[in-house]
N, C-alpha and C positions, 0 to 999 in steps of 0.2 A: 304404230309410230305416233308422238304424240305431236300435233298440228302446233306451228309457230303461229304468235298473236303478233300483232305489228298493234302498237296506238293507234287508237280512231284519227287523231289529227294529223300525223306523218301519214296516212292514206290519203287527207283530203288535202294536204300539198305536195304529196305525189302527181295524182289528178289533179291539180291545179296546173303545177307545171306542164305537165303532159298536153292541156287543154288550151294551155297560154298559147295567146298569137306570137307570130313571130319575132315583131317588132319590138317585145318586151325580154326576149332573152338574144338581143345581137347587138348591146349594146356593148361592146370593146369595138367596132367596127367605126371609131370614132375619125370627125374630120377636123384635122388642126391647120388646114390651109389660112392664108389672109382671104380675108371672101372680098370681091371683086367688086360689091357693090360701095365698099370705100373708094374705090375708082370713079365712080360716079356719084361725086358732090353734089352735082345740082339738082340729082332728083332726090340723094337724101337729104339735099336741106329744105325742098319744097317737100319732102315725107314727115318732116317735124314742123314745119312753118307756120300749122295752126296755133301751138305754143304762144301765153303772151307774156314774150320774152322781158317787158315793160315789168310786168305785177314780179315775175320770178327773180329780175333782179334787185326789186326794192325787197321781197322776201329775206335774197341774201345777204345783202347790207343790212337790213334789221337783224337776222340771227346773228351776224358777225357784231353788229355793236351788244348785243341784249346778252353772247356767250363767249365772247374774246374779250382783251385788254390787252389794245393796242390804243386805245386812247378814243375812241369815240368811232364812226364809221371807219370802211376800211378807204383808206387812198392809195392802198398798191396788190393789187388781184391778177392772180394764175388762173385758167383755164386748163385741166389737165383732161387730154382724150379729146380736144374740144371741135374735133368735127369745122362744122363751118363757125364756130366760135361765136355766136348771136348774143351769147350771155357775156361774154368777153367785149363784145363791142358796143354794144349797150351800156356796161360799163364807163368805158373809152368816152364814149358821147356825154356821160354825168361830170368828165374831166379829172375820171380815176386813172392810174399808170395802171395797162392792162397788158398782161402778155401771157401767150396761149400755145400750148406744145401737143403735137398728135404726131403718131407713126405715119400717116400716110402724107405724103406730097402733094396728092391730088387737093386732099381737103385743107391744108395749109394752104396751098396758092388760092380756092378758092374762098375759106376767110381773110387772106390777105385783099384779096377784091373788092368784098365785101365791105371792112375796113376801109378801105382807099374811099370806095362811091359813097360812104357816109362821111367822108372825110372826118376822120378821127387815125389816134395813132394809135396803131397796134404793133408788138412786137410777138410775131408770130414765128417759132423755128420749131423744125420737121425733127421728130425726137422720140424716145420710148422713155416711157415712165417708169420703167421699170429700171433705168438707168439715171446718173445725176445728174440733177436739171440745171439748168445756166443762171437760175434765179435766184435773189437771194434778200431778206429784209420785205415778204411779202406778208402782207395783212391775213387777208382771206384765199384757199387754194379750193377751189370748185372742179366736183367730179362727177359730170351729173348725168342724166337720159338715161340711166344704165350701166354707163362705163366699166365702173368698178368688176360687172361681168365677164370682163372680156381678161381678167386678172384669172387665171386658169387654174392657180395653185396658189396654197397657200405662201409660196415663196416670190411669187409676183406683186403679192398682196400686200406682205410684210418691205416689200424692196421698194414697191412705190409708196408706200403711204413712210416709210424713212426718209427717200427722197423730197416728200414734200416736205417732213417737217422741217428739214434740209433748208430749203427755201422759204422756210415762213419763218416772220420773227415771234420772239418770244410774247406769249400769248395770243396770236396768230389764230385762225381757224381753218379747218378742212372741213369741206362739207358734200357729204355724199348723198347723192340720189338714184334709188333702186327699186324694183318691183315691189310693192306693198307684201308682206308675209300671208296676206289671203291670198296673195298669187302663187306667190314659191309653192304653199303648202297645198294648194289648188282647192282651199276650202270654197270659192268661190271665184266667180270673171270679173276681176275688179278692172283690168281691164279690154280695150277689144283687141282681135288677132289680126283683125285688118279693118280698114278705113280707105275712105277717097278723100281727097283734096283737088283743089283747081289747081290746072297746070297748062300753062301754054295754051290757052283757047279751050282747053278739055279738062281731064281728068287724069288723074294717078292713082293707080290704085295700087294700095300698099298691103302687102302680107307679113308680118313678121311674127311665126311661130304657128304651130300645128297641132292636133292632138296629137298626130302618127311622129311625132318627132322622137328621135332615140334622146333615153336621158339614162346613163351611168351612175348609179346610185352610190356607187365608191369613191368619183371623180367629183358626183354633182354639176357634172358637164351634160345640158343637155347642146343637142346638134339642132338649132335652132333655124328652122326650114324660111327663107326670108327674100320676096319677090317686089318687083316693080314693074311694073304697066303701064306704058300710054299707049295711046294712037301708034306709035313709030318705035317703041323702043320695052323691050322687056328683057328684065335680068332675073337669075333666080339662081340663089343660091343656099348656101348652110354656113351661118355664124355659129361656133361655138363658144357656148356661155356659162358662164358657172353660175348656181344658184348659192348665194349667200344668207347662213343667217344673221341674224341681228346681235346673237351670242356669239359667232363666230368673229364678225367685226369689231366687235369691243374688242376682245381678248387680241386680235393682228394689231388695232391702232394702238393699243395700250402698247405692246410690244416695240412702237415705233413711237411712241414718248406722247404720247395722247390723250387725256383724258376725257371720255368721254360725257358728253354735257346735257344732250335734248336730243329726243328724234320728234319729228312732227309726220304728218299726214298726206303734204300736200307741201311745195315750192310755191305758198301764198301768204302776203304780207297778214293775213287773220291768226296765222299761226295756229292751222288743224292739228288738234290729235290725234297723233298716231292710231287710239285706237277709235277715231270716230267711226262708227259702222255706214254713217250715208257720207260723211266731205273728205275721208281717209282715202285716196287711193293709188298712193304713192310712199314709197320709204324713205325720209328723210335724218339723216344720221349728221348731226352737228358735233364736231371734236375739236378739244382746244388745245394749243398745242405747250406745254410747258416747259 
């Protein structure tokens, strides 16, 4: 009987499979809960605090006057996803009309707080971006720390970023901030998985993201492993995130009436390049809206 040949390469991703850990073939086992740690504002706003929310906003007022036409800086600014809304209120305090929408309650009342102790005005209401926003005639719509992640499909993606251009006026800008493309693509740790900051007499210590995290290569949903520690208080849970590229985002904002303008490096009034190899280490996506 004459012996079957199989390809040398179909043997050595048989054995591959066969050898692969398990973590990397059980990704449909995915988690689309709200994670819990939006429930607690104060420690994620003390988990990004280091941020200098100062330099990041003059960044986006310069991108908004140097790639929109709306007449010189912006004087009426969206916050979308915005968490404790730091960029929004810093804003507010320059004596821009600032107003800022997130799905969870917790983190709206606690940037309303926020707002109030700086005494500045904020209009802050409890909302999904994926649905039509109450704004309307704004300058600049900011989507930053990530957010745009938590848009799970490309139908999320194309429904919010419609929504905003909804809300901006013409010539307007959206401006998104995302993992630098040497993260997505894991060509290298642009940046870290965990950090401390000071917190209430101590420390926090912040985990967000793991090597053993499940990531869906179909979905682009990784299950994003994400803890908080003090002294008194630990949460730990799974954010599910989507990994976006940069071709992917043109082609959704262009679809929701966008032209795309600049991306940079870094949320800094120097204006880094994208591809700088040492000052790059963030994804910044400037779109204008037409």
């Amino acid at each position: 009987m004459r012996r079957k040949t199989v390809p040398l390469l179909m043997l050595h991703a048989a054995r591959a499979l066969r050898c692969a850990p398990l973590r990397t073939r059980r990704t449909l086992a995915l988690v689309t809960r709200q994670a819990q740690i939006y429930d607690a504002p104060t420690l994620y706003d003390a988990a990004f605090g280091f941020r200098d929310f100062e330099d990041e906003v003059d960044f986006l007022c310069a991108a908004h006057e140097k790639h929109g036409n709306t007449g010189g800086a912006p004087s009426k600014i969206l916050e979308l996803a915005a968490g404790p809304a730091r960029h929004a209120v810093e804003a507010a305090s320059r004596g821009m009309e600032a107003t800022a929408v997130d799905l969870s309650e917790a983190m709206a009342a606690h940037g309303a707080r926020i707002a109030t102790e700086n005494d500045v005005a904020l209009d802050y209401r409890v909302g999904d971006v994926r649905e039509p926003l109450p704004f309307d005639k704004v300058c600049s719509a900011w989507l930053l720390l990530g957010s745009v992640g938590h848009l799970l499909t490309n139908d999320d993606a194309l429904r919010c970023f419609q929504n905003a251009r909804k809300a901006l006026a013409d010539g307007g800008t959206l401006i998104l901030e995302l993992p630098h493309p040497r993260e997505t693509f894991r060509l290298d740790g642009v940046s870290e998985d965990g950090w401390d900051v000071p917190f209430e007499g101590g420390d926090l210590r912040v985990r967000w993201g793991a090597e053993d995290d499940v990531f869906d290569p179909l979905t682009q949903v990784r299950q994003a492993s994400v803890a908080f520690e003090t002294d008194g208080t630990s949460i730990t849970d799974v954010v599910p995130t989507r990994e976006y590229t940069l071709q992917e985002l043109k082609l959704l904002s262009t679809a929701a009436g966008f032209v795309d303008v600049a991306t940079y490096g870094a949320l800094d009034p120097e204006f880094v390049a994208a591809d700088d190899d040492e000052l790059a280490y963030r994804l910044v996506v400037v779109l204008t809206a037409y």
